[in-house]
N, C-alpha and C positions, 0 to 999 in steps of 0.2 A: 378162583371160584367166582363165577357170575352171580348174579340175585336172584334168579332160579334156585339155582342149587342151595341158596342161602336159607331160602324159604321152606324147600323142600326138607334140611337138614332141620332147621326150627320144628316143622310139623311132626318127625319123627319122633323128637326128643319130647315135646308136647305128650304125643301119644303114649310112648314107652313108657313117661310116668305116671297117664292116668291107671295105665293097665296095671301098674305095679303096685298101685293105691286100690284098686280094685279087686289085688291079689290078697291085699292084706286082710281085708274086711269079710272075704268070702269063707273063710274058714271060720267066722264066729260064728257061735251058735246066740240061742235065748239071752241066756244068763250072760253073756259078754255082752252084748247090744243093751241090754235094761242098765247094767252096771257104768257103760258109759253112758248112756243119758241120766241117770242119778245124777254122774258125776256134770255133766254140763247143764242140770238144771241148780247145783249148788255152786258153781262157779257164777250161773247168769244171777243165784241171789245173793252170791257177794260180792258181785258188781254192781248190784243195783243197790245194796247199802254202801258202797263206798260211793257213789252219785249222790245219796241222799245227804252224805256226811260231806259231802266237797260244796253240795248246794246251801246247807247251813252252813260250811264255814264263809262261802261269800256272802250269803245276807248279813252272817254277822260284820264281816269288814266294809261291806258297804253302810252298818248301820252306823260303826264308830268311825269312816271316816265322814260320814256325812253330820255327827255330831262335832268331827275335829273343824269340818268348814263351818258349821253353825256356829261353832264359839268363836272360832275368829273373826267371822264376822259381826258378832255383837261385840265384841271388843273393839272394833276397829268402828262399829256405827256409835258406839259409848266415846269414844274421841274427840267425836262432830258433835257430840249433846244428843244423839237420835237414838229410837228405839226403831225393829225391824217393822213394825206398822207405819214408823215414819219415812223412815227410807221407800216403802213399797208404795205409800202415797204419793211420794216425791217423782219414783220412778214413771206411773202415771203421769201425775201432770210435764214430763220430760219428753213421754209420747207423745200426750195429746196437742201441746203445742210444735212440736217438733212438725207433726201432719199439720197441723193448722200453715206451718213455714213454709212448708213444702207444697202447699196447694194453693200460696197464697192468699188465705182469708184476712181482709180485709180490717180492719184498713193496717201498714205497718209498723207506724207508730203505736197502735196497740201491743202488736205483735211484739217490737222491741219494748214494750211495758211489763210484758209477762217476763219474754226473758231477764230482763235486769232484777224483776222479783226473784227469779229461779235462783239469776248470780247472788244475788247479797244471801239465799239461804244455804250455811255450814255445808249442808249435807253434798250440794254442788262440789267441792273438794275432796269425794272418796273417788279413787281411783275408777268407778265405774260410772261416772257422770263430769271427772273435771276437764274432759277433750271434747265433749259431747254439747255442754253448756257453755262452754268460753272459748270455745275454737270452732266446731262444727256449725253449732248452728247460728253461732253471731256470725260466720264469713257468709251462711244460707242470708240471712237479714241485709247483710251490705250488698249483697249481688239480689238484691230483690229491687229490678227498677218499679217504681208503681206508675204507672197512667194513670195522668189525673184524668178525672170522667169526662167527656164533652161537655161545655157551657153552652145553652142556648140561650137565645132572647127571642121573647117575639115582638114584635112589632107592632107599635100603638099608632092611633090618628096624632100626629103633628109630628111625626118623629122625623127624622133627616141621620144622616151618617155620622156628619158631624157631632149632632147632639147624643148620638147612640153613645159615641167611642168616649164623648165627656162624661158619659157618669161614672162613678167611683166604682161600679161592683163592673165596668167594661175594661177601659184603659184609663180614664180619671184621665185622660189627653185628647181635645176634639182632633189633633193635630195626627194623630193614629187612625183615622178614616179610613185611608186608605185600604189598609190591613182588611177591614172590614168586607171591603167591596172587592181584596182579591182573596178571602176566604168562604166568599157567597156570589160568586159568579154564576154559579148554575141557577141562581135565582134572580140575581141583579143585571141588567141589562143596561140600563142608563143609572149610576151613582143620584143624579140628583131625583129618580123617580123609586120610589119604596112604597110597598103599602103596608097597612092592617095586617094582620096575621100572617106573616111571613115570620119564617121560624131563621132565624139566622147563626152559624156557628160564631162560636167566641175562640177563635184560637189566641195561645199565646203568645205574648212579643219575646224575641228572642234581644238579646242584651245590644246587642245591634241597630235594632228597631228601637227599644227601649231609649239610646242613646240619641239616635239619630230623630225623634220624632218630640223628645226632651230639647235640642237644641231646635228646632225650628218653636216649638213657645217660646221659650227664652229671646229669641230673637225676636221675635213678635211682639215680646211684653214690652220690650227693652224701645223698640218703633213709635209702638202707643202711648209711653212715656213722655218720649221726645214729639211728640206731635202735642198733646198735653199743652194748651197755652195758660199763663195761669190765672186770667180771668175763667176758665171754664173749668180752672180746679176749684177754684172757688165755693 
C-alpha cells in the first residue's frame, strides 16, 4: 500500500467517526442538551476548586520551605558571629569591591586593602563568599599589572642632562643621561643643547640599566679617589 492510499484510508476513518459523533447527538432533544451542560458546567467548577486547592497547597509549601532555608541559614550566619543584616551588608561590600577589581580602580594597593579587610571578616568563611574572597578575587588582584602613570619634568634655565638624571626624584645617577636623551629624541636633537620648558618623559631604568649605569659611578668614584693627592685633600 503506497502513501496515497495511506492518506486516503486515514481520511476515511477521520470521517466515519465524525459522522458517527454526529449521529449521536442528533437525536437529542431540549432536556438532553441543557442536562449535559449542567453537567459540564459542574465539572468546570470542580475543577476549578481543585486549581484553587492545588494553588494553596503550593504557597503553603513554598512558604515552609522557604522558612526551612531562612532557619538554616541563620543558623549557619549564628556560627560566623552574624546576623542576616550582616551577612547582606557584607555581601554588598563583596560586590562593590569586586567591580571596583574588575574595572581596575585605582590605585591596587588600595584595592588589595579592602580585600584583606573582607578576608580577616568571619563572615568571609560561609560557603557563599569563601571561593569568591580568597580565591577569585585575590588571583583578579595578582593578574592586575598597574602602569605606573608617565613622569614628566620640565625643564629649567641651567639645566643639562647630566644634572637632570642626578636628582633624587630622576635616577639619583648623572651617569643615566643617556636614558634620558634616548627617551626624548623627538625633542632632543643635540644632548648637550636643551632648553626651558621642554616637557621630557622620565621612563624607568630596567635592572640592567640600573646595574650598568651604578658601575660606571663606582668606577668613577673609585678614579677621583686615586687622582686625590693628599695635599689637596687636605
Amino acid at each position: 500500500m503506497n502513501m496515497n492510499k495511506l492518506i486516503l484510508v486515514g481520511f476515511i476513518l477521520i470521517l466515519s467517526s465524525s459522522l458517527n459523533a454526529f449521529a449521536q447527538y442528533e437525536d437529542w432533544d431540549e432536556e438532553k442538551w441543557m442536562s449535559e451542560m449542567n453537567n459540564l458546567r459542574a465539572r468546570k467548577e470542580s475543577l476549578l476548586k481543585e486549581k484553587t486547592a492545588q494553588n494553596a497547597s503550593i504557597a503553603d509549601l513554598k512558604k515552609t520551605t522557604q522558612q526551612s532555608v531562612d532557619d538554616c541559614s541563620n543558623e549557619l550566619y549564628a556560627l560566623v558571629g552574624a546576623t542576616k543584616s550582616d551577612v547582606d551588608a557584607f555581601r554588598r561590600k563583596v560586590s562593590e569591591l569586586d567591580s571596583k577589581i574588575k574595572s581596575k580602580q585605582p590605585a591596587k594597593n588600595d584595592r588589595q586593602a579592602d580585600l584583606d579587610v573582607l578576608k580577616k571578616n568571619t563572615i568571609s568563611a560561609l560557603p557563599e563568599f569563601f571561593d569568591k574572597v580568597h580565591n577569585q578575587m585575590q588571583t583578579a588582584l595578582n593578574n592586575w599589572i598597574e602602569v605606573a602613570p608617565e613622569k614628566i619634568y620640565v625643564v629649567i634655565r641651567g639645566d643639562c642632562l647630566w644634572n637632570i638624571a642626578k636628582k633624587k626624584t630622576i635616577y639619583d645617577n648623572a651617569f643615566a643621561w643617556p636614558k634620558l636623551y634616548q627617551s626624548n629624541k623627538d625633542q632632543i636633537k643635540n644632548p648637550d643643547l636643551i632648553y626651558p620648558k621642554q616637557n621630557f618623559k622620565i621612563t624607568e631604568l630596567n635592572q640592567d640599566e640600573v646595574a650598568k649605569y651604578q658601575k660606571m659611578r663606582d668606577t668613577w668614584r673609585r678614579i677621583q679617589k686615586r687622582t686625590v693627592t693628599p695635599s689637596s685633600s687636605q
